[in-house]
VMD Tcl script that builds the backbone (N, CA, C; Angstrom):
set m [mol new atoms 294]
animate dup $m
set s [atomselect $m all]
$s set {name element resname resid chain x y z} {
  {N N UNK 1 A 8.451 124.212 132.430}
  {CA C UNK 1 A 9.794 124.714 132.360}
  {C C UNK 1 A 9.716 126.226 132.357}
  {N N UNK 2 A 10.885 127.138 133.010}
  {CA C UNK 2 A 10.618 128.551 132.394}
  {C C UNK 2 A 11.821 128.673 132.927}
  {N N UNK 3 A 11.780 129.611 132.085}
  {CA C UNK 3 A 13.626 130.540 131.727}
  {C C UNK 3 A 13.477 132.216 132.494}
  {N N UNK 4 A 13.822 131.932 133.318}
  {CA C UNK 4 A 14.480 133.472 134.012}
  {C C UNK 4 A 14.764 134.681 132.564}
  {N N UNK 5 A 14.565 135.614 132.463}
  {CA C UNK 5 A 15.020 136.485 131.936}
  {C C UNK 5 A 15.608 137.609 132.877}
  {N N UNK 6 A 16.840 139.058 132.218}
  {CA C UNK 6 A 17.335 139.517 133.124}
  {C C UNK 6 A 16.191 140.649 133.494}
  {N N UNK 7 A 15.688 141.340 132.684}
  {CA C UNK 7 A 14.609 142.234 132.739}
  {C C UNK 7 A 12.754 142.458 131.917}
  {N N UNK 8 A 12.336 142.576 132.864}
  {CA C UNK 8 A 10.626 142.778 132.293}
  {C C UNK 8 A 10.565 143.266 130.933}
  {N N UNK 9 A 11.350 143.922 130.155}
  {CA C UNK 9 A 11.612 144.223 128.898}
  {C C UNK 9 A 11.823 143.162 127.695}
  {N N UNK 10 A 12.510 142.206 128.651}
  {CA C UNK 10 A 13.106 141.218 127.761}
  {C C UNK 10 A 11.545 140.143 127.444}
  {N N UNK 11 A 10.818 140.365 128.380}
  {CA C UNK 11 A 9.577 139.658 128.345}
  {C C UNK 11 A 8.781 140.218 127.160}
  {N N UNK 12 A 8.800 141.425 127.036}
  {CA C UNK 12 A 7.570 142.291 126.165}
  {C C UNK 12 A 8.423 141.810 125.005}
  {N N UNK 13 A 9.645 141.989 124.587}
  {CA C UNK 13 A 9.931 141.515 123.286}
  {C C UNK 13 A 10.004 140.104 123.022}
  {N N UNK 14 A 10.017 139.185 123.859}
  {CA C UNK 14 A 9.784 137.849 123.538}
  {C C UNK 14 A 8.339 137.594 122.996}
  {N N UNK 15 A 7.343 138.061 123.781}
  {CA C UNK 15 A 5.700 138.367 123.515}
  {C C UNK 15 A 5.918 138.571 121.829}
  {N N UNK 16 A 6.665 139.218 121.281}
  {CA C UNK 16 A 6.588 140.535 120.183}
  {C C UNK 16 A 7.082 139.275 119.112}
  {N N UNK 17 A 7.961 138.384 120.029}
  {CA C UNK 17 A 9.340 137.771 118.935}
  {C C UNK 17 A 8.054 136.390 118.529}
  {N N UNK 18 A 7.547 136.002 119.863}
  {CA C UNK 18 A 6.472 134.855 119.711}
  {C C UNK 18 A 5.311 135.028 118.791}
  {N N UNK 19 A 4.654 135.862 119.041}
  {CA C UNK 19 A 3.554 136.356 118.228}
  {C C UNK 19 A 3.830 136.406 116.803}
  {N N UNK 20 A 5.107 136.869 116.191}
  {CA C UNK 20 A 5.290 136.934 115.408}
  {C C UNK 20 A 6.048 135.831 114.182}
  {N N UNK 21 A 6.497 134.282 114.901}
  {CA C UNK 21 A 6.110 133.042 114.570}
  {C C UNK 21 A 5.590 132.282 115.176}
  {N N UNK 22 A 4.316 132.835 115.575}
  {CA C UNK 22 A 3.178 131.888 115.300}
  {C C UNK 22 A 2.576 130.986 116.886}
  {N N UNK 23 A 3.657 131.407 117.758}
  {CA C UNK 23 A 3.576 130.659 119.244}
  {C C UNK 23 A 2.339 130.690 119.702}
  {N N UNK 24 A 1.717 130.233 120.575}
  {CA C UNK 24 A 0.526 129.955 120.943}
  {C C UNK 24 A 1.436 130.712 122.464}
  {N N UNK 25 A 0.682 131.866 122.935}
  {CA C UNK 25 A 0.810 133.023 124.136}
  {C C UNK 25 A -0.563 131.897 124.691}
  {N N UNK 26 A -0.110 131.456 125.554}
  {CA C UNK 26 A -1.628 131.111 126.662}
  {C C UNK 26 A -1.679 132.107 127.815}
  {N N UNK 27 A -0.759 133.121 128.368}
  {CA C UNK 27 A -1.311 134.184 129.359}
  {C C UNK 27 A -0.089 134.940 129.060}
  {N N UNK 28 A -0.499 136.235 129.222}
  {CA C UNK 28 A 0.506 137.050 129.869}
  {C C UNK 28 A 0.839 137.798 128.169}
  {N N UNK 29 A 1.704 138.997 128.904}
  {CA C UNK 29 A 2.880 139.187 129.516}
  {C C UNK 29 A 1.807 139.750 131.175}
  {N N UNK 30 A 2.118 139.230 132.096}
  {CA C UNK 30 A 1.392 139.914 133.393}
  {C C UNK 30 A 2.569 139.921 134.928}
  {N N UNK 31 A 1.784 140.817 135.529}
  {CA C UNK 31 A 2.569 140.129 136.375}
  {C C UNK 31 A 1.809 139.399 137.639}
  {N N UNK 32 A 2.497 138.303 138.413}
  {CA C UNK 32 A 1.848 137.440 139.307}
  {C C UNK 32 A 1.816 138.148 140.920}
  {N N UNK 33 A 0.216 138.131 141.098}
  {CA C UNK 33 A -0.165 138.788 141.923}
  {C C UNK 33 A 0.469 138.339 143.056}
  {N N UNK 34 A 1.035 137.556 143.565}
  {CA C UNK 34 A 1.458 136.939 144.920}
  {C C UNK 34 A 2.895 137.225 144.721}
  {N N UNK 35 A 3.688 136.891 144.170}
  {CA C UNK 35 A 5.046 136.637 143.739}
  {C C UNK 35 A 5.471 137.609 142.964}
  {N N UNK 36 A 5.308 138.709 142.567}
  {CA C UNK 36 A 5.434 139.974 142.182}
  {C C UNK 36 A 6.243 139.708 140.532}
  {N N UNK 37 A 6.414 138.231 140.207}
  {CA C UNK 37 A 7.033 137.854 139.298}
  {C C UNK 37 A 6.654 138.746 137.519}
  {N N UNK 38 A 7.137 139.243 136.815}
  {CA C UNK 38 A 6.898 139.428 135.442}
  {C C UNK 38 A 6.962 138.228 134.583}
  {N N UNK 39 A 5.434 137.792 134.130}
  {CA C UNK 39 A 6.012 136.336 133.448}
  {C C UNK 39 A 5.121 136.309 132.202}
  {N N UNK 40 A 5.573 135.611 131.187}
  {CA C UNK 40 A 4.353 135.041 129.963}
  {C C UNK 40 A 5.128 133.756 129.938}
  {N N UNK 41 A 3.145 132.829 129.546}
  {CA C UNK 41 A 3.168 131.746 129.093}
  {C C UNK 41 A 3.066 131.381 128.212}
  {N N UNK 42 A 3.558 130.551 126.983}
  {CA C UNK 42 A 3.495 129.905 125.680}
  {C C UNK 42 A 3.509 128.378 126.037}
  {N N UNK 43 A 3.351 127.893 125.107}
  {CA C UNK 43 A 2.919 126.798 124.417}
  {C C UNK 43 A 4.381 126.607 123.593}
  {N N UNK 44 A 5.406 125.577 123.713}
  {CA C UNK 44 A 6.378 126.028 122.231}
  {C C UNK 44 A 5.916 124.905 121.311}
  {N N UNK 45 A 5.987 124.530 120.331}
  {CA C UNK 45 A 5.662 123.406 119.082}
  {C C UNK 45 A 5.411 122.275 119.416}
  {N N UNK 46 A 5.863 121.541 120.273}
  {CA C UNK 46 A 5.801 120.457 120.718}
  {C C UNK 46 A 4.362 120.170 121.749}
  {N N UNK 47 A 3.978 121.679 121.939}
  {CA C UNK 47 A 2.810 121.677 123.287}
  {C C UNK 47 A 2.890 121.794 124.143}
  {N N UNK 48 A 3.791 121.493 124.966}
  {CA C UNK 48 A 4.772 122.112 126.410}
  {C C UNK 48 A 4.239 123.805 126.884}
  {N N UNK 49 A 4.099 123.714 128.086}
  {CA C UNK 49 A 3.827 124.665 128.237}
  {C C UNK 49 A 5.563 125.260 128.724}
  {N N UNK 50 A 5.691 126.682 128.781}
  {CA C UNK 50 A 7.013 127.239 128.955}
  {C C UNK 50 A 7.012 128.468 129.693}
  {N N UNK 51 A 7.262 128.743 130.329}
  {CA C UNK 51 A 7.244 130.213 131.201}
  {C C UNK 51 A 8.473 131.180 131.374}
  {N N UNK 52 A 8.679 132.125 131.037}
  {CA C UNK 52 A 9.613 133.381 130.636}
  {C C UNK 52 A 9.054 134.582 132.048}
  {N N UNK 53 A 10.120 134.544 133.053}
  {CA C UNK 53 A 9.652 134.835 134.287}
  {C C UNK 53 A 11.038 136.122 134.505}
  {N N UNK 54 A 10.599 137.349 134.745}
  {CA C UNK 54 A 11.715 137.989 135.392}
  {C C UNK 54 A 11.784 137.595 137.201}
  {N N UNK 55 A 12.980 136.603 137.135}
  {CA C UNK 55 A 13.133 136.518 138.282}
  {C C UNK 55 A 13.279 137.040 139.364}
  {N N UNK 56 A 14.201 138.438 138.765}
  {CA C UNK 56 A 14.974 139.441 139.305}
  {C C UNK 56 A 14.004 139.976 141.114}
  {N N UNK 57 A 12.901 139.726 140.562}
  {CA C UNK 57 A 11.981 140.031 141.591}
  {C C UNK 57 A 11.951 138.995 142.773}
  {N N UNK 58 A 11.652 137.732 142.922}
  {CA C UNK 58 A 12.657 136.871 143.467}
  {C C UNK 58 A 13.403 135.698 143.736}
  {N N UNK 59 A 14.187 135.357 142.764}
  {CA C UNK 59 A 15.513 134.560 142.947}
  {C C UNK 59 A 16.249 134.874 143.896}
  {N N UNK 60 A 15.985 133.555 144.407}
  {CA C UNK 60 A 16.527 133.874 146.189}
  {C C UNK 60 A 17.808 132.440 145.773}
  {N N UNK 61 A 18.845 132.254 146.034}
  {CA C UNK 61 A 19.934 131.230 146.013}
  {C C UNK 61 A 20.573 130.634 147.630}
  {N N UNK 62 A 20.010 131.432 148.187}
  {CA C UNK 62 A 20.624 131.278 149.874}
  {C C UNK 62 A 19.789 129.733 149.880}
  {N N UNK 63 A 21.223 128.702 150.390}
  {CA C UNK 63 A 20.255 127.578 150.517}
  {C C UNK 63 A 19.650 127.302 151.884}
  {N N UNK 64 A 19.615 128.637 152.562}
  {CA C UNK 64 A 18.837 128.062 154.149}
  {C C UNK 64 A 17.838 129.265 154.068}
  {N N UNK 65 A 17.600 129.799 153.269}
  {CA C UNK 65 A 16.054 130.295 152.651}
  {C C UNK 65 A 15.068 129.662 153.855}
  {N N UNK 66 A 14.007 130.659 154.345}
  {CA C UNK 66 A 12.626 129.612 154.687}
  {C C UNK 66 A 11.483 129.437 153.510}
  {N N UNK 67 A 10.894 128.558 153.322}
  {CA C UNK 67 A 9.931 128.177 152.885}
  {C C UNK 67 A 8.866 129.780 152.857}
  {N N UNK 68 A 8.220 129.412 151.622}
  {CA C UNK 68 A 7.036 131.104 152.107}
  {C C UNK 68 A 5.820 130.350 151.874}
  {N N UNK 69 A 4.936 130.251 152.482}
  {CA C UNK 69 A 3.462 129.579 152.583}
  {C C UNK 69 A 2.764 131.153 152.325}
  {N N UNK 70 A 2.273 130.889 151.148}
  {CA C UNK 70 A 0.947 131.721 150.838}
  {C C UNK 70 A -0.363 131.443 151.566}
  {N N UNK 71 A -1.271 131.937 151.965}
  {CA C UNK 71 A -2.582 131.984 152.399}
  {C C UNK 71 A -3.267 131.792 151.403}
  {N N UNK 72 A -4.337 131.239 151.993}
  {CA C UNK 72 A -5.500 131.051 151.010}
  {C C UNK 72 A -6.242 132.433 150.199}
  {N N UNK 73 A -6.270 133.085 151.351}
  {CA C UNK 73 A -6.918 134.738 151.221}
  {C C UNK 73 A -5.577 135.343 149.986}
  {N N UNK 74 A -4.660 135.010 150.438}
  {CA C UNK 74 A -3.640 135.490 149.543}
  {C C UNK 74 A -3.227 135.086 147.977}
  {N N UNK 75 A -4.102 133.769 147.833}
  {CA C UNK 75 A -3.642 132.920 146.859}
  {C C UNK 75 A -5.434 133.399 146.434}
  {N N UNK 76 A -6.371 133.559 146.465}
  {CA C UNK 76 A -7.540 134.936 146.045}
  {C C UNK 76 A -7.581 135.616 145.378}
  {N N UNK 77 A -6.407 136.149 145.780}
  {CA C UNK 77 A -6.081 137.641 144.891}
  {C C UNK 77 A -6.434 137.408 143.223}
  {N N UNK 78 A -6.194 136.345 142.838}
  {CA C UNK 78 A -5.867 135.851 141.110}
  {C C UNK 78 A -4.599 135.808 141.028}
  {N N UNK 79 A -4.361 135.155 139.818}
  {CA C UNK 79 A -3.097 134.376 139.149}
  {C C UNK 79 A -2.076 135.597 139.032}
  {N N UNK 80 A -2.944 136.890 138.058}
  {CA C UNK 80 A -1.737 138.128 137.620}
  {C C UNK 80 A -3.200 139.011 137.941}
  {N N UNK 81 A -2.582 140.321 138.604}
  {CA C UNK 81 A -3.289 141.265 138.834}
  {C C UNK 81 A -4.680 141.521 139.267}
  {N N UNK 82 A -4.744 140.693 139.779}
  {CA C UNK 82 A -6.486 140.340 140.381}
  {C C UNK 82 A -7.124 139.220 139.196}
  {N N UNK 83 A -6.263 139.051 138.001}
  {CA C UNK 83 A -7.284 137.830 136.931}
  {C C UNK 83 A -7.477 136.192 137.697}
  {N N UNK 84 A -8.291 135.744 137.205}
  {CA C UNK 84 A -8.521 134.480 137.351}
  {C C UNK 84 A -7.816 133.871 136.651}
  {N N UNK 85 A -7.414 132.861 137.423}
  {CA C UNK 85 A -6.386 131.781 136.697}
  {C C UNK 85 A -6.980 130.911 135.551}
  {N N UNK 86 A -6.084 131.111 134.271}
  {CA C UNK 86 A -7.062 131.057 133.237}
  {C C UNK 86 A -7.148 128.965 133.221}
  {N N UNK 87 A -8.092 128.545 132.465}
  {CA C UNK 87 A -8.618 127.521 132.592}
  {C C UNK 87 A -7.747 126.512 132.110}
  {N N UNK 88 A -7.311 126.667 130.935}
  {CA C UNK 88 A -5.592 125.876 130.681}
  {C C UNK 88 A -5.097 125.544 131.147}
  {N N UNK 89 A -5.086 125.811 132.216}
  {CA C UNK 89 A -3.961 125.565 133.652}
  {C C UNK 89 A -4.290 124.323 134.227}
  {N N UNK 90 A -5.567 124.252 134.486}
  {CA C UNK 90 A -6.316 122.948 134.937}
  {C C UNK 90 A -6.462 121.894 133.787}
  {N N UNK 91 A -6.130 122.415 132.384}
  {CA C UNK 91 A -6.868 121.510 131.488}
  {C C UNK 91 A -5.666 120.886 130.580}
  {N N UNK 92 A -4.780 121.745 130.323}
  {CA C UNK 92 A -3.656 121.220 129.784}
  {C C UNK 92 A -2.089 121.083 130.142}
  {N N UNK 93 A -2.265 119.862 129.657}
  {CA C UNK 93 A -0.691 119.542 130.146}
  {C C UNK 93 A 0.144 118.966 128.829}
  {N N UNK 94 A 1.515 118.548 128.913}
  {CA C UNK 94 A 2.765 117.909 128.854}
  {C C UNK 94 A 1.812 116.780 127.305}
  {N N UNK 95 A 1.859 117.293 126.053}
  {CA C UNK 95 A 1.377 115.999 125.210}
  {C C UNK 95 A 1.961 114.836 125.449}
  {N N UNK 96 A 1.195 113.937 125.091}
  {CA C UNK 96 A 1.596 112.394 125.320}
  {C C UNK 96 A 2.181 112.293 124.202}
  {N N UNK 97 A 3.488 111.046 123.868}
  {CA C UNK 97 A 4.058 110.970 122.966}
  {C C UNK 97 A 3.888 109.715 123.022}
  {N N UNK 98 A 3.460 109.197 121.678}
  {CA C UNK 98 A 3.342 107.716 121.287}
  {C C UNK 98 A 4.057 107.306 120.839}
}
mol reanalyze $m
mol bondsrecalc $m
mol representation Tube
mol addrep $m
């Protein structure tokens, strides 16, 4: 899931607001090397992962939009700023509920 925010600001104080009860930050605040997006990831209580993304960069609503196919060479680059996409990503998901 992730929630649009209106500005990259609003991200650094969420970081500030999370950290400070207790959220589990799994990346970020960064921004995404392909998609120019400003985003951090948490964890909220339940285990869910959650993403806080300034859209502003691009939320596109036109519904005859084309499709954007990234390259492989392009999808290289890393996740945010040249980093490697951290390992969580591959390893955790959505808890099971019994």
């Amino acid at each position: 899931m992730a929630f649009a925010t209106d500005t990259r600001e609003d991200i650094l104080r969420a970081a500030d607001v999370f950290l400070e009860a207790g959220i589990h930050i799994e990346t970020g605040p960064h921004k995404h090397a392909i998609q120019q997006t400003f985003f951090l990831y948490v964890w909220e209580p339940g285990g869910n992962r959650v993403e806080l993304c300034n859209a502003g960069a691009r939320l596109i609503l036109a519904p005859d939009w084309e499709v954007v196919t990234w390259t492989q060479a392009e999808r290289a680059k890393g996740q945010a700023w040249g980093l490697k996409t951290i390992d969580s990503f591959h390893t955790h998901g959505t808890p099971v509920i019994e």
